[in-house]
C-alpha positions as CSV (number, residue, x, y, z in Angstrom):
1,X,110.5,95.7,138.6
2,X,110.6,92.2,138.9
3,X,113.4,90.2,141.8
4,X,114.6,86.4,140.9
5,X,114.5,83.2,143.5
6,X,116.3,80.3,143.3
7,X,113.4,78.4,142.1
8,X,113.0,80.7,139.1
9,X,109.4,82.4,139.9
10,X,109.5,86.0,139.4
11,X,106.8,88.7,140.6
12,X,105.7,90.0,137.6
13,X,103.2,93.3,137.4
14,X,100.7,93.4,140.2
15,X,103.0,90.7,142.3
16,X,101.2,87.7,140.2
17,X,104.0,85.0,140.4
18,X,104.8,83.5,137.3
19,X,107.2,80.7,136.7
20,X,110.3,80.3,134.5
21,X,113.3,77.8,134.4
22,X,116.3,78.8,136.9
23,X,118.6,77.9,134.4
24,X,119.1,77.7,130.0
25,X,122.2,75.8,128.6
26,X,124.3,78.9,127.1
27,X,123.8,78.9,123.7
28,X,127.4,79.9,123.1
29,X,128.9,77.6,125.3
30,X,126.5,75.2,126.5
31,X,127.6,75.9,130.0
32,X,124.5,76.7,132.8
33,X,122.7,80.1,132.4
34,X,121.2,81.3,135.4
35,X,118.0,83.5,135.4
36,X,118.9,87.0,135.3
37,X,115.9,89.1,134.7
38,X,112.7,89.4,132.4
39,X,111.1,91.3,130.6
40,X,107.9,92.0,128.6
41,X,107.8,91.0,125.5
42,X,107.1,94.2,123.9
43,X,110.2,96.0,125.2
44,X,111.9,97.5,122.6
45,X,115.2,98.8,123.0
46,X,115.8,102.6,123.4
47,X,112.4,102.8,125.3
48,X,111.2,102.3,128.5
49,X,110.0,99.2,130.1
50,X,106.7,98.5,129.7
51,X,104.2,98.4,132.7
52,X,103.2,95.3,131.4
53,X,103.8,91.5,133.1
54,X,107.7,90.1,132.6
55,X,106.5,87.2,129.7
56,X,110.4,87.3,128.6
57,X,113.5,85.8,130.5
58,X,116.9,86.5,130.2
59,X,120.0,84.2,131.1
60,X,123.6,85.1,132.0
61,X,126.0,82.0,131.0
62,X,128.1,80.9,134.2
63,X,131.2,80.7,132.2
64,X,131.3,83.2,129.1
65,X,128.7,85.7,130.8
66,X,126.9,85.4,127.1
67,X,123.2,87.1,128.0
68,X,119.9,85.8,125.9
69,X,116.6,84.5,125.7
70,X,114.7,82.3,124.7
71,X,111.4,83.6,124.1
72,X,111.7,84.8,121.1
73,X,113.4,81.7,119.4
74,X,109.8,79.8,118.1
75,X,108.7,83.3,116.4
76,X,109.5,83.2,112.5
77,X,112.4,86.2,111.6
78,X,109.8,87.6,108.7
79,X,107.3,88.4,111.3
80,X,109.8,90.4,113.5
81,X,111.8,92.2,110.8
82,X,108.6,93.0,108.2
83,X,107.7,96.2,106.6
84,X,105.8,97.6,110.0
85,X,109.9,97.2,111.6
86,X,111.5,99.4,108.7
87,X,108.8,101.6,109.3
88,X,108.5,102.6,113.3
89,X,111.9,100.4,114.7
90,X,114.9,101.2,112.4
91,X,113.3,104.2,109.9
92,X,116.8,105.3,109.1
93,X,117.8,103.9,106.0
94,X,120.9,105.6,106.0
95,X,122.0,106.1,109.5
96,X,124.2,103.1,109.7
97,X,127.1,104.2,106.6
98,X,129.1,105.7,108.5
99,X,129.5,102.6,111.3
100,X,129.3,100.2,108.6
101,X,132.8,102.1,106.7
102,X,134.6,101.9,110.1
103,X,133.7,98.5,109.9
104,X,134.9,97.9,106.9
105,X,138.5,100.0,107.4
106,X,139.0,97.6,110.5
107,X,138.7,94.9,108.4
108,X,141.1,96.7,105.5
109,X,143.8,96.9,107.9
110,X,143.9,93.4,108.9
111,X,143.3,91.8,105.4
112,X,145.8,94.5,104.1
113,X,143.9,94.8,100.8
114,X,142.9,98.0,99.3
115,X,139.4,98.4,100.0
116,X,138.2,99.0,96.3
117,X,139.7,95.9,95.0
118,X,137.9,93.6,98.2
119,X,134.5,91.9,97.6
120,X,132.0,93.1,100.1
121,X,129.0,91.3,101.8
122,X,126.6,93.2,104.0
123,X,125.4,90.8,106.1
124,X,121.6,91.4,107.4
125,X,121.6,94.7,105.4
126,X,118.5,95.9,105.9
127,X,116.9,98.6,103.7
128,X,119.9,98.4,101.6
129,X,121.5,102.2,102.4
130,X,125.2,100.9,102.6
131,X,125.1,98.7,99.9
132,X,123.3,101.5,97.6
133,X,126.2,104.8,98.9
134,X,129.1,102.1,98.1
135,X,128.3,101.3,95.0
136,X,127.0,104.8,94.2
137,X,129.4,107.0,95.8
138,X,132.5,104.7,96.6
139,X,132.5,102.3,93.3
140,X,133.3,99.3,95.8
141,X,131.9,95.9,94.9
142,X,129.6,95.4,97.5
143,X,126.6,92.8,97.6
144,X,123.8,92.7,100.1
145,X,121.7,90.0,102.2
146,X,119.4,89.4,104.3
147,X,115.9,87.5,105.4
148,X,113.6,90.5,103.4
149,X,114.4,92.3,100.6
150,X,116.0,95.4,101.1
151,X,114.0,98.8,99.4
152,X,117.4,100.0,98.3
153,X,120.1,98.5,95.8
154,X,117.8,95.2,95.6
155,X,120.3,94.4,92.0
156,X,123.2,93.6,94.5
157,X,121.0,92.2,96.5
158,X,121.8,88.0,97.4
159,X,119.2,86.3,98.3
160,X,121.0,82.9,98.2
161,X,124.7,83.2,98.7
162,X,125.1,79.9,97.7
163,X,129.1,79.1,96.8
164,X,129.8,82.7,96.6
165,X,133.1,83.9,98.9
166,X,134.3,87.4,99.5
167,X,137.2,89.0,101.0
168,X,134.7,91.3,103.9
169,X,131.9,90.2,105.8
170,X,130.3,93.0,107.7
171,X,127.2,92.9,109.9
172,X,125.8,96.1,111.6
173,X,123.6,95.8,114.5
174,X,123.2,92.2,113.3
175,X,124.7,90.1,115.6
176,X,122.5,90.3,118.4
177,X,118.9,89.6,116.4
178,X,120.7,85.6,116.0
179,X,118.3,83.2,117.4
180,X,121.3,80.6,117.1
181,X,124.3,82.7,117.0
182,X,127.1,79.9,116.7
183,X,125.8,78.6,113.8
184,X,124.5,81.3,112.1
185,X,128.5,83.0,112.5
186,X,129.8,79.5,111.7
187,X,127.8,79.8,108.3
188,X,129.2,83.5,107.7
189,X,132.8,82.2,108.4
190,X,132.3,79.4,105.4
191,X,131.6,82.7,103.1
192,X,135.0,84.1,103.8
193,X,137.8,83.8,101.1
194,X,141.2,82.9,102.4
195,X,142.0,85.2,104.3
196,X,139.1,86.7,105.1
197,X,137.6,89.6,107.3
198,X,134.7,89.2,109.3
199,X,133.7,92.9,110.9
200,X,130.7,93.9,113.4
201,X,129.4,96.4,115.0
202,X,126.8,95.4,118.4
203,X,126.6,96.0,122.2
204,X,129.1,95.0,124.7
205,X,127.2,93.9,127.3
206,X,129.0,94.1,130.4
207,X,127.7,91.8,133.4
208,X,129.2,94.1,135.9
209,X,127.0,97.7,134.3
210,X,123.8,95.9,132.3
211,X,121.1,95.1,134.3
212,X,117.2,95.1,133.5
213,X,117.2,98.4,132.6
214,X,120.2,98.7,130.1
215,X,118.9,100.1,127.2
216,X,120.0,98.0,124.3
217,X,117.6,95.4,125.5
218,X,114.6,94.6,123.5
219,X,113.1,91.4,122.6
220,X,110.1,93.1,120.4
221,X,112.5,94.1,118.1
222,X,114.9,91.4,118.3
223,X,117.9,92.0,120.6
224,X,117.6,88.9,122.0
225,X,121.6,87.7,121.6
226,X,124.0,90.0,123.8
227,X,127.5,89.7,124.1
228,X,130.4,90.0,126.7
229,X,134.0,89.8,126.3
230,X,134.1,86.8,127.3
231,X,132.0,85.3,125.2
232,X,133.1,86.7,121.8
233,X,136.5,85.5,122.5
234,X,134.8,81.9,122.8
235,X,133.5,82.6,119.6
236,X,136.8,83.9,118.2
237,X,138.7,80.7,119.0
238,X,136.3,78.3,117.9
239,X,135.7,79.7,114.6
240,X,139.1,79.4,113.9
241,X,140.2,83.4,114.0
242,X,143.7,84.3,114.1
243,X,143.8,88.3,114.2
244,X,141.7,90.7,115.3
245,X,141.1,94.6,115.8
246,X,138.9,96.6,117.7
247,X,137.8,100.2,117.6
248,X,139.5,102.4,120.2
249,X,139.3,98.9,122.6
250,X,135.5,99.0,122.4
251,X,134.7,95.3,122.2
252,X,131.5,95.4,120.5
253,X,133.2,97.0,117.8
254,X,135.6,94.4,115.9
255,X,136.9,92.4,113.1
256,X,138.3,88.6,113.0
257,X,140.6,87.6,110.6
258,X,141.1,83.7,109.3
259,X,143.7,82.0,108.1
């Protein structure tokens, strides 16, 4: 277990100090993020910590309580999510449908469109499972994307959306593998039709609960972005969102409606 100074040293494994900075600017907000914890590198989440040196440090925005790191922001995407990750991390091509429909009904109910006339964009969708049960099973027009191709439904997969709109955006455990998550939501909200839905599913992190130990952490495979209340409704306002629905008032769980 590793304790935080003022100074930012931590005592890592064996009570060898090592160095980080005290504080990160947000990269939500901007505001100062304080050292909260670190971790190993090769913590994955759902497992326990290594017993390994902390090589990984995570900062808690002052302001919008936005939780991330930066140590994984210099290491290119296609070397995280490659065929070894599909293989050992997230073997489950199909275990997200299900979270991926309720998705897309919370997005239904605020675009009041029936679903099977709305154009559908997975965003970051993996193997490709939803994209291959909706068009299989469901007959909704549903496309893919993401940094790899997908092993599934790789016709509807996107590579390039260049111009292309549509009326639902979802993104399924994606939200927190964003290096740059302002940005990289700023560029899904320029995909949205007017109106537009934009859906997702991640975890709440809640400053008061999550500590070092909280299980959704995991920088080795990519859960590097994590989210508070606060800090999605930052995100909410500045994208320009007017509407929104949550699932059961679980805020990890929600869609955004614009104008």
């Amino acid at each position: 277990m590793s304790s935080g100074s003022e100074d930012g040293a931590l005592l890592a494994a064996g009570s060898v100090p090592v160095v980080a900075p005290a504080t990160s600017p947000c990269k939500v907000c901007g505001s100062t993020a304080g050292l909260r914890f670190g971790l190993p590198r090769s913590k994955r989440s759902g497992h326990p910590i290594p017993d390994e040196p902390d090589d990984c440090w995570y900062y808690e925005c002052s302001q919008c309580k936005f939780l991330f790191t930066r140590g994984m922001d210099d290491v290119p995407q296609e070397t995280i999510y490659d065929d070894t990750y599909w293989g050992t991390q997230d073997p489950n091509w199909y275990g997200r449908v299900p979270q991926t429909m309720r998705l897309i009904a919370l997005a239904a109910s605020l675009l009041q469109k029936p679903i099977d006339e709305a154009d559908v964009l997975d965003f970051g969708c993996g193997s490709g499972g939803f994209v291959e049960i909706a068009r299989r099973s469901l007959s909704l027009n549903a496309w893919g994307t993401d940094i790899i191709r997908p092993r599934l439904a790789e016709e509807y997969f996107l590579p390039d959306l260049g111009t292309r709109k549509f009326d639902i955006i979802v993104a399924c455990e994606v939200i927190e593998h964003l290096p740059d998550p302002v940005e990289t939501l700023r560029m899904v909200r320029s995909h949205l039709k007017w109106p537009g839905v934009f859906a997702f599913q991640t975890a709440e992190y809640n400053p008061h609960v999550c500590d070092r130990d909280w299980w959704y952490l995991g920088p080795d495979n990519g859960h590097i972005s994590l989210y508070s209340r606060e800090s999605l409704d930052l995100i909410f306002r500045s994208l320009g969102g007017v509407r929104r629905a949550d699932w059961r008032g679980y805020k990890g769980v929600q869609a955004w409606l614009f104008p």
